[in-house]
N, C-alpha and C positions, 0 to 999 in steps of 0.2 A: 504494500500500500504506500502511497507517495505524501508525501507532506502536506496535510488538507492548511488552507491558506483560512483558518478560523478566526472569530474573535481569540480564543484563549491561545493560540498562536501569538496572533496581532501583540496581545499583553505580554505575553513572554518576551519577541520580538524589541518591546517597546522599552522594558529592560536593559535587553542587550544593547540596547543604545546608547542609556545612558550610565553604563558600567563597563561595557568594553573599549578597547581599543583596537581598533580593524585595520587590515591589512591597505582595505580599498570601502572608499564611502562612492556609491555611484549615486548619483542625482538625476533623475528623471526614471520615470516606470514605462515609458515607451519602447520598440521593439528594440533599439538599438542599446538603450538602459537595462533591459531586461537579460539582454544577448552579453552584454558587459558582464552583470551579476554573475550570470551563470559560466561564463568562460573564466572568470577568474576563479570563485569558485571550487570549478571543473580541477583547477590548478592547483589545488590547497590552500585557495589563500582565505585569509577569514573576512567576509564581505558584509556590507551592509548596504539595502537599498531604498531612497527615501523618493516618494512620489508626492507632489504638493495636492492631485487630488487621487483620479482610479487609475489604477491600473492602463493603461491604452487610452486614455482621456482625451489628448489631444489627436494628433497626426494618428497616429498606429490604429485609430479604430474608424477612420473616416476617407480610408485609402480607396481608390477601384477595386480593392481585393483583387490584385491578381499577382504571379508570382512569376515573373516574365522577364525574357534578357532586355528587352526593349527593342524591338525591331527598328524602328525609328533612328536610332543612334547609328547604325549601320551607315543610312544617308550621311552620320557627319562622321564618317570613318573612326569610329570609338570602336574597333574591335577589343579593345583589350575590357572594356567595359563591359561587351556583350557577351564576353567569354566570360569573365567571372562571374556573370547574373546566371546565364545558363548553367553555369556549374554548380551555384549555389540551387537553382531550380530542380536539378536532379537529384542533389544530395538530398532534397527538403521531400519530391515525391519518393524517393526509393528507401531513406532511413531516418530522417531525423523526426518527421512529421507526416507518416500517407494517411494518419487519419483526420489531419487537416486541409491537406494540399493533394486538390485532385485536376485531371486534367478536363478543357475547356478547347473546344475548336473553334474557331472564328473564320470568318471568310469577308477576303478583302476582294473588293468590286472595281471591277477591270471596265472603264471607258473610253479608253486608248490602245487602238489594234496593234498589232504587233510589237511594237516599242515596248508598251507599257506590260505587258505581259512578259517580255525577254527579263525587262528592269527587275520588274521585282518579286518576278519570279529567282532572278540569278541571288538579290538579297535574301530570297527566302532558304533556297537552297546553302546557304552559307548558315542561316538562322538555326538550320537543322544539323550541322555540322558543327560549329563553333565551341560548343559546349563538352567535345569527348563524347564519352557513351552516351548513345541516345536515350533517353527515357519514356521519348514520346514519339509518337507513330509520324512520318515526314509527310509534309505536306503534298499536296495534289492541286493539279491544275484541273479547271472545271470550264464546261463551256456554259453556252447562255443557258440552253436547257437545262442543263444539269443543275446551274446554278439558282434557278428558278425550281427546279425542284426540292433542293432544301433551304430556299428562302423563297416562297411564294409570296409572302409580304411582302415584299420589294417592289417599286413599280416599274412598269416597264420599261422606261429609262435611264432606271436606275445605273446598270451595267451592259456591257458586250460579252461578258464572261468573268470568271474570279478565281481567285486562288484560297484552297482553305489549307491552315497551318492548325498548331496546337499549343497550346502556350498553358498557363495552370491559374486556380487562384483557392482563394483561403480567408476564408473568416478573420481579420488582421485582429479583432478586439481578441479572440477566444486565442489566439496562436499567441500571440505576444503574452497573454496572463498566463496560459501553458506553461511556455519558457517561464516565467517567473517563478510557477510550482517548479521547476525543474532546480532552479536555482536554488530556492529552499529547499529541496531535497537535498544539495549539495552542501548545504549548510547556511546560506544566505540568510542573512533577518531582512526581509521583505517586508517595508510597510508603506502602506499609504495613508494618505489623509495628512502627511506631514511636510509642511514647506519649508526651503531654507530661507532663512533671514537674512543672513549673515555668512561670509567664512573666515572661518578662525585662523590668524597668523602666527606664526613665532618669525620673529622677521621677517626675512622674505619668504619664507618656509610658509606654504599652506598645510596645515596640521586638525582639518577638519570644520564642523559646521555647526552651525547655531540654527536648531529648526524648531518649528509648530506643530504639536501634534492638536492640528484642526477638531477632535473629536471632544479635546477635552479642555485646550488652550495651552495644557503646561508645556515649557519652554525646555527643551534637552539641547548638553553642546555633545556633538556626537565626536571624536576623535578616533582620526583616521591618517596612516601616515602617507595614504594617497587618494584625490577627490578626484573622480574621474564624472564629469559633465557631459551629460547627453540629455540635451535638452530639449532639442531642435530649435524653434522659431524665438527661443527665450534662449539663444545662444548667449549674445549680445548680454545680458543680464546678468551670467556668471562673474564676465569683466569686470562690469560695474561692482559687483559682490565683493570682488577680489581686488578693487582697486588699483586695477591695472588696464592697460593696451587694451582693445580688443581686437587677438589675435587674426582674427577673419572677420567679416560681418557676414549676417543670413540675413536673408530677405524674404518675406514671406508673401508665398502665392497662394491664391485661393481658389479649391476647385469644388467645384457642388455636381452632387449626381441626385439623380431623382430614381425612383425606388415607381414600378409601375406592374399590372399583374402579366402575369405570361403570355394569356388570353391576349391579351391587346397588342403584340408582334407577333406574328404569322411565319415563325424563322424555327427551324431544325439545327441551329448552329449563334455562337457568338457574329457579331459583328465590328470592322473598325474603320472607322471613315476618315477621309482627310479633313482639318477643318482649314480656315485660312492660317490660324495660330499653332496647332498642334493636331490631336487626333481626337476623334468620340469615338467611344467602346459603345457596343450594347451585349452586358455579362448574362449569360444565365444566373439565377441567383433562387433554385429552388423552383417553386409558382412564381415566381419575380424575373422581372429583369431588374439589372440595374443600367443606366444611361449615364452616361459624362465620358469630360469631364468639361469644365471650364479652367482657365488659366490667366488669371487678374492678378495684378497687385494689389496688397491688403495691408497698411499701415494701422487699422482699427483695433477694438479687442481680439486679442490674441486666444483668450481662454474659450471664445463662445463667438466664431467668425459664423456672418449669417448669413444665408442665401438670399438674394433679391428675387423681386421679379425679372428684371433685367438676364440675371443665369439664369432664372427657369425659363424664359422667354430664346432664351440663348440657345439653351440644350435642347429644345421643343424643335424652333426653326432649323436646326441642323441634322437631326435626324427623321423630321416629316417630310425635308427636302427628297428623300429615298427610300420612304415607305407609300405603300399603296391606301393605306386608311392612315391618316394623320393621329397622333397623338392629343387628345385636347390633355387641359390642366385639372378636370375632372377627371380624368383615367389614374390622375396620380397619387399613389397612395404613401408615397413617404420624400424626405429630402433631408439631405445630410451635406454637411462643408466642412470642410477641412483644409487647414495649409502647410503648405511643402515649405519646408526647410530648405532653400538654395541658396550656394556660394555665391557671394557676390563678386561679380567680375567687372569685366570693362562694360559688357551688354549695359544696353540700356533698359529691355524687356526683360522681365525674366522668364519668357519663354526659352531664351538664347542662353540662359548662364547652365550652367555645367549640372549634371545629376551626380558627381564623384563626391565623393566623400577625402573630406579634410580632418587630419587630428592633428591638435596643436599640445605643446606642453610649456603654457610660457612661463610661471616662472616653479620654484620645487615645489611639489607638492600637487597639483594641479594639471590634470589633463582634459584639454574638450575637442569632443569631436563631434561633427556635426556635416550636412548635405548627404550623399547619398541618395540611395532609393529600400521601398522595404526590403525587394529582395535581396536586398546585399546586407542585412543588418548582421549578420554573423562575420563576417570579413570586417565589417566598420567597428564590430564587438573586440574581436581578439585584436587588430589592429589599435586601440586604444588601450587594450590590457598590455600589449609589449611594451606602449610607451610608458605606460607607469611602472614598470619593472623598476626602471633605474630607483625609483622611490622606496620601494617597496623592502630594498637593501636583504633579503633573503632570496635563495635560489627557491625557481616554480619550476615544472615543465613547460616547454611550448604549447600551443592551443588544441585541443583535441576534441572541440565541438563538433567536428566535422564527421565525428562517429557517435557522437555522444545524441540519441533521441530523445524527445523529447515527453512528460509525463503522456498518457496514453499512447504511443507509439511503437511500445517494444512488444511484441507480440501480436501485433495487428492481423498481420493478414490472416495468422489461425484463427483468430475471434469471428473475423468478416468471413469464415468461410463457416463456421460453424454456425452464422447468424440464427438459422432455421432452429435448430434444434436451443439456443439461446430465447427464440420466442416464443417456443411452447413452454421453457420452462419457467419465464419468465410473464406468460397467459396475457403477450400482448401483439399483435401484426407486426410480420414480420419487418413492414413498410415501418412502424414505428421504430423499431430495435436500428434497420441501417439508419436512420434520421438521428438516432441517439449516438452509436458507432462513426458517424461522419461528424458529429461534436466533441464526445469523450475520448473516441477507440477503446481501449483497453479498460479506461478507468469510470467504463460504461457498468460495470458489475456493483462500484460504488453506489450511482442512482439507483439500481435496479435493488441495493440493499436497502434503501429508503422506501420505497416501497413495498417491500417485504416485509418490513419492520413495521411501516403505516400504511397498507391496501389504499390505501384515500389519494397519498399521492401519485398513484397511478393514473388519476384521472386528469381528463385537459385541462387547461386553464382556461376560467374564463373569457370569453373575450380575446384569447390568442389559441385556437385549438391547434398551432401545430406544435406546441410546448405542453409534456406533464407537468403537475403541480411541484413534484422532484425535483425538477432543475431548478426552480425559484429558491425552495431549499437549500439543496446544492450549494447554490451559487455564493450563499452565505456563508455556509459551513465549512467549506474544501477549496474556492474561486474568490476569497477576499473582497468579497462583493460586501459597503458598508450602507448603499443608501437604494433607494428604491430605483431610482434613476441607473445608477449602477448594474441594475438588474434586467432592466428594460429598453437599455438603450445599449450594452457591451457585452454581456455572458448571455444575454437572446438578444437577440433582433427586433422585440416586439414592436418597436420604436418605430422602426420604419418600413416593417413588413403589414402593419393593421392599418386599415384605411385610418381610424379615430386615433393613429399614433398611440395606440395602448391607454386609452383614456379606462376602455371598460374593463381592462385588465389590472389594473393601476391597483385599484381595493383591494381584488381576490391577492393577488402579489403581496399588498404589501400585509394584510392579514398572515401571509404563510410565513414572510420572512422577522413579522415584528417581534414572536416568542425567541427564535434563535439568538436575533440581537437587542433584546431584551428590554424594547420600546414601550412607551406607558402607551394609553391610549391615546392621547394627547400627544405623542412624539409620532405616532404613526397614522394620525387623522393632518397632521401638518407635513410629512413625508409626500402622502397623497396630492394635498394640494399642492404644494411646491411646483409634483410634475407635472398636474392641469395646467400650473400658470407658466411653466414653462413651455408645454407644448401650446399655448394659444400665443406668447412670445414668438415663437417660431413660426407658428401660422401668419402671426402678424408680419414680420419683417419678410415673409415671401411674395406680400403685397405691395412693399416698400418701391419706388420707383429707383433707387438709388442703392450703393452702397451704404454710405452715412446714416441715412433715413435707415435703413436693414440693421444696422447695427444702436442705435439709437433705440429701436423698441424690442430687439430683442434682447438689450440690457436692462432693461424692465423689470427683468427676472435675475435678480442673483444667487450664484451659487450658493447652496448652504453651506453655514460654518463659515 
């Protein structure tokens, strides 16, 4: 059994904060903070990691979800980028994570006779090569018909013909808190709800942090004889903390995707279109599609960037351009924004700056690394753990994530093959067991002893039937899940897979999680509302005509604590 991420964890955790002394303090609980924890870790070293709110809170839970070299990058001769994306792509489907990271076909629309077909086709045959062992089936060329046959939705101008490839993706909220149980498994004190304030000097020696544990206010200085910062778009921040340079600057862009049901594309296959700035996906995503991205610059709040009408108006236009029935903004059943952590360069757009990843160590004590892409976070991980080495003044071994799987992963494919006999004995469809298996893998036995223990959480939830009452549990008990939001917006989806945004789920949830975390009535009738008034926040600022205006009402609603 692996490390449940509990309240009485949390507490123990919270302890070890402010009683030991750590080898490495990592700051930020995103995939690239997560992937630090656990690579160092991995290495014996003794770790601690502090998240100002959840788990995946920012960037890591609000990605495309896909796990992809970047085909695109190829255009600006980045091989050496698209080789180490696909290698981490394969490593992630065949051992670290296959019951996260499954593969996904897309098909790109060819309206340029023979040129365009040579082009990129010849990039894609490289796409499928680039990476060493293949992991995934190489792509195929398609003529009109053909292509019309697994994308009937398309209109008939759409294309002349298409090429379909295979690329992967992954639940980024649920993959990134994984890694973090993983981390604690390895010893890691994992906590969130705690911001830093401050970092602590002994001269120029950074020697650790001064932080908030938000749940309750009291103040711990955690000492650590190396802080390693991954932060993303709150790069810039660390600097200022540490009263120094800062080392690089990040810039942060903004991409919103809209969340619409399956029914309403008429497609057998992902899709990915050119726009004038970048590319639009359209992901399978369950009964869902998901659509984006957008790619703006965002100087605004950082913690809770909002979608306009302007990007849904954006993302609408761009992909009705090439469907046969138009999308209205009635079809759409969810929206989600998030920004990309980008180097800043000479570009003026930050479409044009760099997706590599930079780590800096400016002065002792102190490492930050930040840009990238998700799926490189394991390179950007161990990568920042070398450079705190020198800190760290004890010999580690070198990185060995790259064998190391992650909590439900190690024994997967026997479970997924035995699923059948798993859902009789477990007296539920079998369609429900892979839906659980494609969330937990392995540590799918754990839910299913919840419901063994209490028969009741067997049943749906409310208001979100493709979730047992289990997982809301769960997500308490073993996924370090601390608030209702936490539950319905990162360890499920309810957020933006329910047309009402999890409004009618909101009560039955938070009834199941208030006993675990040991809420009065009164703590869990003001939980509830919080997320009403947060999801009509959001509803508001999608009407907003502007940025500013978007960001303006959907800080209306502040975060609690």
């Amino acid at each position: 059994m692996s490390q449940p991420l509990s309240p009485a964890y949390r507490g123990d955790a919270l302890r070890r904060l402010a009683n030991e002394e750590f080898d490495v303090l990592v700051v930020g609980g995103g995939v690239t903070g997560a992937g630090a924890a656990l690579d160092a870790a991995s290495r014996g070293l003794s770790v601690a990691l502090v998240e100002a709110r959840d788990l995946a809170a920012g960037t890591s839970s609000r990605s495309s979800k896909l796990i992809h070299g970047g085909l695109r990058y190829l255009e600006q001769l980045d091989f050496k980028l698209v080789r180490e994306a696909l290698r981490e792509r394969g490593l992630l489907l065949r051992t670290l994570a296959p019951h996260l990271v499954r593969p996904v076909k897309f098909l790109v629309p060819l309206q340029h006779r023979v040129w365009e077909r040579g082009y990129i086709g010849a990039g894609v045959t490289l796409y499928d090569t680039l990476g060493g062992a293949r992991a995934l089936p190489r792509h195929r060329h398609l003529s009109r018909r053909r292509a019309f046959e697994v994308a009937p939705g398309l209109a008939d101008d759409a294309l002349i013909g298409a090429i379909q490839y295979y690329d992967a993706q992954v639940d980024d909220a649920r993959h990134t808190m994984m890694i973090a149980r993983t981390a604690a498994d390895q010893g890691a004190a994992v906590v969130t709800r705690t911001r830093v304030t401050s970092l602590v000097r002994d001269g120029e020696r950074v020697v650790g942090a001064r932080v908030t544990d938000r749940e309750s206010g009291a103040e711990i200085t955690v000492r650590a004889r190396v802080v390693i910062a991954a932060t993303g778009v709150w790069s810039d921040d660390i600097a200022e903390a540490a009263g120094i340079e800062k080392p690089f600057t990040v810039r942060a862009s903004k991409g919103i995707h809209l969340v619409v049901p399956r029914e309403k594309i008429d497609l057998d296959t992902g899709l990915i279109l050119r726009t004038e700035k970048s590319v639009l996906f359209v992901i399978p995503w369950g009964p869902h599609w998901i659509v984006g991205t957008t790619d703006t610059e965002w100087d605004l709040d950082r913690e809770h960037p909002a979608a306009s009408r302007a990007d849904v108006d954006y993302v609408l236009d761009h992909v009705n351009a090439v469907l046969r029935k138009p999308l209205t903004r009635d079809d759409i059943e969810g929206v989600y924004a998030g920004l990309r952590p980008l180097l800043a360069a000479k570009a003026t757009a930050t479409t044009k700056l760099s997706r590599e990843h930079a780590v800096a160590h400016p002065v002792p004590g102190l490492v930050v690394v930040a840009g990238g892409k998700y799926t490189t976070y394991r390179v950007m991980a161990a990568d920042a753990v070398d450079a705190a080495m020198s800190d760290v003044d004890r010999p580690a071994p070198p990185s060995w994530t790259d064998k190391l799987p992650i909590v439900g992963a190690r024994g997967y494919a026997e479970v997924w093959e035995g699923r059948y006999a798993l859902a009789r004995r477990a007296g539920l469809p079998v369609a429900r067991i892979e839906h659980l298996l494609g969330r937990y893998g392995t540590a799918v036995e754990e839910v299913l002893a919840l419901v063994g223990e209490r028969p009741e959480l067997g049943e749906e939830i409310p208001g979100a039937p493709d979730y047992l009452k289990a997982e809301a549990v769960y997500a308490v008990t073993h996924e370090g899940a601390l608030h209702l939001e936490d539950v319905l917006t990162r360890r499920t989806r309810i957020s933006i897979e329910q047309r009402d945004r999890g409004l009618a789920a909101a009560p039955a949830v938070a009834d199941l999680i208030a006993p675990e975390l040991g809420w009065t009535a009164e703590r869990r009738d003001r939980e509830v509302a919080h997320y009403r008034a947060r999801v009509e926040a959001e509803r508001t600022a999608q009407e907003a005509p502007d940025d500013a205006t978007a960001n303006e009402r959907r800080l209306a609603v502040p975060a609690l604590g």
